[in-house]
N, C-alpha and C positions, 0 to 999 in steps of 0.2 A: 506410449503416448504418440500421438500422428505429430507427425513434424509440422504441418499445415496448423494447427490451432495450439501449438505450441505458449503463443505469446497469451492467448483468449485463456486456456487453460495455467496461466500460472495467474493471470491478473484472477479468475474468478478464484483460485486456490488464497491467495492477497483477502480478497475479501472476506473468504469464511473464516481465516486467519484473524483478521481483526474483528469481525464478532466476536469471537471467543478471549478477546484482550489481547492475543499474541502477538503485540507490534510487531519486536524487534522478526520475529520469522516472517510476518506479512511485508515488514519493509522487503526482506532480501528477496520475498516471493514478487513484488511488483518491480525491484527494479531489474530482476531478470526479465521480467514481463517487459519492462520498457527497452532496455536493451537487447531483447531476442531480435534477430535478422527479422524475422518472419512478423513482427508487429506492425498491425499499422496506425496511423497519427492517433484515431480514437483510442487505440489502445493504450495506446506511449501517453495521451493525454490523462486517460484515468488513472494509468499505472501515477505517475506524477502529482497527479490531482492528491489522490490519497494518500501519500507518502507525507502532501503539508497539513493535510486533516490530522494525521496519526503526531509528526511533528506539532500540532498547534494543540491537542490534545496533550502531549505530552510537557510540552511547555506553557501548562493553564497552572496560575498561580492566582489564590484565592485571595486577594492581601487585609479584606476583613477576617480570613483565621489568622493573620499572623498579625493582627493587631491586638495586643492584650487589652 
């Protein structure tokens, strides 16, 4: 992997991760993405962005099924 697109290539790794449903691997692939040296704002901003999608996704709670 070029050290140069380091951050680009794990944030896009991130996103094909979470099409396929794999939160919790997609989380750890963007917040490497966010904290790679080599990232910059845009990146660290998407990396971040999708971590509260995945979070808000994960914490949807339907409260019409849980009403008998």
């Amino acid at each position: 992997m070029c050290q140069s697109n380091n951050a680009e290539t794990l944030l896009q790794s991130g996103f094909s991760l979470m099409r396929e449903g794999s939160f919790g691997p997609a989380i750890n692939a963007f917040r490497q993405a966010a904290e790679s040296p080599d990232a910059s704002e845009q990146v660290r901003a998407k990396a971040l962005s999708a971590i509260g999608v995945i979070e808000d996704i994960n914490g949807f709670v339907n409260k019409d099924l849980m009403n008998p």
